[in-house]
Every structure is written in structure tokens, then in C-alpha cells.
N, C-alpha and C positions, 0 to 999 in steps of 0.2 A: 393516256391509254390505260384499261382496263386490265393489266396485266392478269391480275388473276382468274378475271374472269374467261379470258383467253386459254387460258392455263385448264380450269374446268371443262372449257367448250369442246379443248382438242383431247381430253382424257377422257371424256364422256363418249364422243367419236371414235377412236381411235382405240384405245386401250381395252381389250376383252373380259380381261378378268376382274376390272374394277368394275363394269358393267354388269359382268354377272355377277359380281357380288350384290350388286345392288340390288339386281332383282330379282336373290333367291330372297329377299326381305318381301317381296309384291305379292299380296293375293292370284291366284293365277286368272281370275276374270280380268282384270287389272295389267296381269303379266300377257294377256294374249292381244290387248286393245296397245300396249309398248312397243310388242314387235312389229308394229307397221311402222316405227319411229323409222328407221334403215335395213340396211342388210346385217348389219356390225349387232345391232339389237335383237332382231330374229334371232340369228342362229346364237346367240347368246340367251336367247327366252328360250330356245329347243333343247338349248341343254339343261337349264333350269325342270323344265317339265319332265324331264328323263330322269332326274335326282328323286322327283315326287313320289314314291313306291312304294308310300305308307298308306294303309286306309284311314279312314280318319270318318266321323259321324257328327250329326243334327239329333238332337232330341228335344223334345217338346214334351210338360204336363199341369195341368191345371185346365182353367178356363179358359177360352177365349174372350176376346174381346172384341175380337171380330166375326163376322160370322164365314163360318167353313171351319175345318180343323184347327186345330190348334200349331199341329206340327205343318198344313201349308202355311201360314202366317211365317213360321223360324225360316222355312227354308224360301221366303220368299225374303228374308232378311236378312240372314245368315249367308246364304250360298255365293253371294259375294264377297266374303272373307275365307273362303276354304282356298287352304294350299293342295291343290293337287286338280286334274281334269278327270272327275268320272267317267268312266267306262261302263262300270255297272252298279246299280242303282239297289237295293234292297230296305223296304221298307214295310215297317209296320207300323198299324195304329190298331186302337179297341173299337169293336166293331159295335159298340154304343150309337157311336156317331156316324155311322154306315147306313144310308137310306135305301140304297138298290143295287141289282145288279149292274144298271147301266153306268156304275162308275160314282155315282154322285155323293158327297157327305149330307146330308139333313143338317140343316141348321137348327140352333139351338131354337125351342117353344117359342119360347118369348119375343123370339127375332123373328120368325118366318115372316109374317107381313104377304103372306101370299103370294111370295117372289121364289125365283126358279133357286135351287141349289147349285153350288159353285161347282163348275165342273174340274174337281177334283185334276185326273189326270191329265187334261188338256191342256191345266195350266201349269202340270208338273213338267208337263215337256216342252212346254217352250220355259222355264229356267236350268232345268237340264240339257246339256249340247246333246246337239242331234244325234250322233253316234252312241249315246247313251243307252243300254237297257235297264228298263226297270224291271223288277218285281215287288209286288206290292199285293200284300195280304191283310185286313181284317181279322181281329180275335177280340174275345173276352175279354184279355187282360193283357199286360203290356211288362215287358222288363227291360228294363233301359240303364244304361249311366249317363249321369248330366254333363254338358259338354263341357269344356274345360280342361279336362286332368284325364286319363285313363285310372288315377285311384282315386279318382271321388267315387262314396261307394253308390255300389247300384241300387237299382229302384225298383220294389216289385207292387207294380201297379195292379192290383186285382178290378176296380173298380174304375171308373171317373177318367177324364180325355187324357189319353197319353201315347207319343208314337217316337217311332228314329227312325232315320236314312242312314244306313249303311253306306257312304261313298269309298269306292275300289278303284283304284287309279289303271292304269296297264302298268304292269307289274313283269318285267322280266323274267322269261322261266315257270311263268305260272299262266294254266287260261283259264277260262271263268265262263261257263256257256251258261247262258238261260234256258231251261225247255219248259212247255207247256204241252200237257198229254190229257185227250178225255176219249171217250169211247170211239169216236170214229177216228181218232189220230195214232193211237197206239197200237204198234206194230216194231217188227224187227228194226226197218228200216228204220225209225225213229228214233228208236232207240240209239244204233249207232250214228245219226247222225248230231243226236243230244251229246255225245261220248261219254255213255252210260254202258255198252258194250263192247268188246271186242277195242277197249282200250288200255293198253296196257299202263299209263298214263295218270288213271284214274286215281284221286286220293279220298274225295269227298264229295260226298251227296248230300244236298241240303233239300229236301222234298217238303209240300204241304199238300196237304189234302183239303180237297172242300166239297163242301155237301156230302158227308159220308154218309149222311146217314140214310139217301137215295136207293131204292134198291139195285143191285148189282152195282152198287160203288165197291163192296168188300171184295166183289170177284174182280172187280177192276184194278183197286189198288195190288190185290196178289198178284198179279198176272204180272206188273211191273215191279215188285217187290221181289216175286223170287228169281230173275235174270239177276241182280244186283245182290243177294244175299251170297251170291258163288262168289264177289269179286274181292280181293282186298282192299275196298274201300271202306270209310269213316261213312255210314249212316246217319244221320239225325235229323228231325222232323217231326212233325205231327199234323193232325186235322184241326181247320180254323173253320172260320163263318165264311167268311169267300175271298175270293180271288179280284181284283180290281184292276190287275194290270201283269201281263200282258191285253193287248185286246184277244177276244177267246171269239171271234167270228164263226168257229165250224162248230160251236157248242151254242144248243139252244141255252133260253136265260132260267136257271134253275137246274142246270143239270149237274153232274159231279164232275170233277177230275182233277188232276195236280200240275202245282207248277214248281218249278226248284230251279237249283244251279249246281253244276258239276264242274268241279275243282280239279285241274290236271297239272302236274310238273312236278318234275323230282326234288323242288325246292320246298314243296307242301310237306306239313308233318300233321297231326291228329290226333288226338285220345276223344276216347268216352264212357260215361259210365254211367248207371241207371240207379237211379232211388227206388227201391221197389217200394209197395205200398204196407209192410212193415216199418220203413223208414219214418219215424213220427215224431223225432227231439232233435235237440242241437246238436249233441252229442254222434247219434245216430250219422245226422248229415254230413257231420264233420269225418265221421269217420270212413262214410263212402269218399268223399272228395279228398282222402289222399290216397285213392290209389288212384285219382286224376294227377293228382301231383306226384306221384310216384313213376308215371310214363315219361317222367324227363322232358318234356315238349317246351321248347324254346319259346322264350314269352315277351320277346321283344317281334314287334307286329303280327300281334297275335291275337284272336277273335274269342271272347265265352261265349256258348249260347246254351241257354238255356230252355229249355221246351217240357213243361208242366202242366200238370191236369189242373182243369178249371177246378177241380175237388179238392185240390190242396191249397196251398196257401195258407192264409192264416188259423180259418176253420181245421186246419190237419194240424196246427202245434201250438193245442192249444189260446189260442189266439194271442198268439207270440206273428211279429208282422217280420217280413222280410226275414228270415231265418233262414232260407235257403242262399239266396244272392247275399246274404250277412258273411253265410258260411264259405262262400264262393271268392270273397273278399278279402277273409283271414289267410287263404292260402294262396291268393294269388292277387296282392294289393295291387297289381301293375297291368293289370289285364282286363280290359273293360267288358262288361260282359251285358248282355242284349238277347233278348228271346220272349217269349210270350205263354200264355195259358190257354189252352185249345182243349180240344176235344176230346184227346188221344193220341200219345206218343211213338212214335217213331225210332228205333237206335238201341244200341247195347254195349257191353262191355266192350271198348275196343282200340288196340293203337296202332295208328299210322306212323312207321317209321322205317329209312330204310333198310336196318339192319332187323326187320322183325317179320315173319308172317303169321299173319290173322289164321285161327281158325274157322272152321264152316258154320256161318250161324243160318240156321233156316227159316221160312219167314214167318213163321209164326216168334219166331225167337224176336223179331222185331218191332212186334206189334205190342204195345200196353194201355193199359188204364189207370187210374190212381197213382201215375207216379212220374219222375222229374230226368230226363233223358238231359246230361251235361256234360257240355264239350268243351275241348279246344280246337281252335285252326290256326296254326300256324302259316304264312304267306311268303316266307322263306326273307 
């Protein structure tokens, strides 16, 4: 007789905590295809998934090898190793390799062979679970950290294929709504139903804008810029090349308008601070980003983002590369940081905390050009 293997069978069975020992070690694709094993397994994979309540990211740069992105290739290889079940999805890539509105990447020259373009978000959701929202934006340039480490240093991609997935677990104490607003969508009611108004709740507004350059996009961004300048929220954003996901149905194909997510719960903290367009050495940079570090903002599960004008980057120091996300590094090695080069800046001096309040910034005070809108979010 088997003794010990008996010994295994009835501990594997029976005993919960050596169970969920085991499979807080499981990917959680892996951890949800286990809990069909029993009842003893389930509710020992649902409290596994409850622990999950770190964000954690996909990043992708260089070539492909295949054709479509580069970052769908990671995350159709990667997202079976991620510990945690997204909820919400945030993604960016350079809009190089952005062929249409209707959603599709252009394939590299060399590849096309006169074959359709892979469609992009169709096949982002069927490896994202259903419950899942995306947002997903298009830009010039890409700033990322390689997966791995939260202090491997970041990357600022000015040029050439490069994107990340943002994945957000459900997160206790915090919500995370997606909106998408364009001319005929925006109104009051939308607003509070984004809980962008009349929430007391509210810590952080992640906005982007696209096709600004449309006429009456500027009246259109104001109009939702200055309800939210009144509020004590964390601001930061900018204009990109477009928008690729949510699906934008009540928007013909070329028109403007913004998509973001707004961050509620009193577990949320925040800073930010703006590079203005004197800002032009290392020195300079370093010396705005401690009064980032000066706001105290806890930096265990905690988000950089960074959002800079296509005009800066290396061309603005010099041609000194990554100086900015360099300088972002020295003061805060532990905190991965992610953002993009756009059109036009979004955000200001500001911290979210709950022993502080904000003063009234207005919205021109939030609106820039030539310069580098840098944050933190903390997810409590």
C-alpha cells in the first residue's frame, strides 16, 4: 500500500491551507481552470484571487516578428502568466503602427502580402476575460518599464514599436470606471454617471484626448475640463493620435473626443507636477521631481505616469536620451513608471491626500504644450 501517496491524496483533499498555499504559487489563468478540481479547491482559488490587489503590466519594444504589434504578440504569450484577474485593462502603443480608425494595426511593408490587418482589439478580448474593460490609446511615442522588476529603469520610446498593458485587479476600497465622452455624449448626466461629478469619492482623473486638432474639439475638451478643475481630484492626461478601444459607436470615424478612467476610494493617494517648457537639463528635471517626492505618496502599489510633448524628449536635452524617465528613476527606483508623448498636456501641480486640500486650479491652468505632466497614483 501506497502509504504516502495516500497521505498526499487526503491532504490535497481535505486540508485548506496547504491548498491554498499551493495555489497562491499558480498563475491565475491556471488558478481558475483548478477550481473546477472540487468545492475544497474553489473556495480556496477565491480566496487566492482576493490576495491579488497589486497591479502588475505587459510591455513590449522593438520589432516584431510577427505581423500585428508587437505588444499583441506579449500579451498573447505573457497573459498566461500574470498573477491577478483584470478588471481593467489600460493600454498603450505608438501610433506608427496604427492603420485606422476601425481598430486595426497595419502590418509591417514587407509583410503585407495584401492580407487584411489583424484585428487588433477583437483579439484583445477574447484573451482578456469578459468582465474586463479596456482602454486603449495610440501615440507618437511610448514610455514604458520592461517587465520583470518595478526598478528596471524605464524606457522612453520616442520613435520605433513600443506599447504596455496596464492590468488592475478589483482592488478593495478603490473603483476604476472607464468613460468615453464626444460631442453628442457629453452632458451632465454623463458626467455623473462617469463619477466625474458630484462625487465626493473622486481622487483621479486619467483623460486623453484625440483628434484635437478637429474644430470645436478645444470647446469640447473645456466644457469637460472645467466641471473637474473645481474638484479635488489628481488631473493628468494629454492628446494622442486616437482612440482604439472603447468601441466609440455614437462617434462618426474621425471625429474628436476623450476617453479616461476615474479613480474613487479613500485608499487612493496622488501627486503631480509639471515640467514647464524652461525645464531643459538634468539638473532642472531633477529638481522639479522632488517636489514629486516631497508629497510623501506611498510607493508600494503605486503607478508613474508620465505624459510629454512629442517636442521634448531627446531633441529638448540636448540630445541626452531618456533624461526625463532617467530622472523619475533616481527618486523613485521602486516605482515603475508608464506614459506616452502626445500632443499636449493635461495636469498640474497637485496632491491627493487625505490630510490636504487642493487649491482651485482653472482650466486653462491645465492645459500645455512643450512640457512633461508627472505623477503618481497610489492604489492604496
Amino acid at each position: 500500500m501506497d502509504v504516502s501517496g495516500s497521505v498526499r491524496s487526503y491532504v490535497l483533499s481535505n486540508v485548506a491551507e496547504v491548498v491554498e498555499r499551493i495555489l497562491s504559487f499558480v498563475p491565475t489563468k491556471s488558478l481558475l481552470r483548478m477550481a473546477s478540481v472540487c468545492r475544497l479547491w474553489r473556495n480556496c482559488a477565491r480566496r487566492v484571487l482576493r490576495t491579488q490587489q497589486q497591479m502588475t503590466w505587459l510591455a513590449a519594444s522593438g520589432s516584431s516578428r510577427y505581423d500585428g504589434h508587437i505588444l499583441l504578440r506579449t500579451l498573447y504569450e505573457e497573459l498566461e502568466n500574470v498573477y491577478l484577474l483584470p478588471q481593467m485593462a489600460l493600454l498603450m502603443v505608438d501610433s506608427e503602427n496604427f492603420s485606422s480608425p476601425e481598430c486595426c494595426f497595419q502590418q509591417k511593408k514587407a509583410r503585407r502580402n495584401n492580407s487584411e490587418d489583424p484585428d487588433f482589439v477583437g483579439l484583445l478580448k477574447r484573451l482578456l476575460p469578459d468582465n474586463c474593460d479596456i482602454i486603449g490609446i495610440a501615440t507618437p511615442g511610448i514610455v514604458l518599464t520592461p517587465v520583470g522588476s518595478p526598478n528596471a529603469p524605464p524606457e522612453e520610446h520616442e520613435d520605433g514599436e513600443a506599447g504596455f498593458a496596464l492590468l488592475l485587479p478589483h482592488i478593495e476600497g478603490v473603483r476604476i470606471r472607464p468613460f468615453h465622452f464626444c460631442k453628442h455624449t457629453l452632458n451632465n448626466r454623463a458626467l455623473e454617471h462617469a463619477g466625474l461629478v458630484g462625487n465626493p469619492d473622486l481622487k483621479v482623473v486619467l483623460l486623453f484626448g484625440y483628434m484635437a486638432f478637429k474644430s470645436g474639439a478645444s470647446r469640447f475638451l473645456n466644457q469637460l475640463l472645467e466641471p473637474l478643475s473645481h474638484t479635488n481630484a489628481l488631473i493628468a492626461g494629454g492628446h494622442v493620435e486616437k482612440a482604439f478601444c472603447p468601441n466609440r459607436d455614437c462617434c462618426s470615424p474621425g471625429s474628436y473626443g476623450v476617453v479616461g478612467l476615474a479613480l474613487s476610494g479613500s485608499r487612493i493617494q496622488g501627486a503631480s507636477v509639471l515640467l514647464e517648457q524652461e525645464v531643459s537639463s538634468v539638473t532642472a528635471a531633477e529638481a522639479v521631481l522632488q517636489r514629486l517626492k516631497a508629497a510623501h505618496i506611498p510607493e508600494h502599489n503605486t503607478i508613474g505616469l508620465m505624459f510629454a510633448c512629442v517636442g521634448r524628449g531627446h531633441n529638448y536635452y540636448n540630445n541626452q536620451r531618456n533624461v526625463e524617465a532617467g530622472a523619475f528613476r533616481k527618486l523613485f527606483p521602486n516605482v515603475p513608471l508608464f506614459g506616452f508623448f502626445g500632443n499636449g498636456e493635461i495636469g498640474c501641480d497637485r496632491i491627493v491626500k487625505e490630510n490636504f486640500t487642493l487649491s482651485h486650479t482653472d482650466t486653462d491652468g491645465l492645459q500645455h504644450g512643450y512640457t512633461t505632466v508627472m505623477s503618481l497614483v497610489h492604489l492604496g
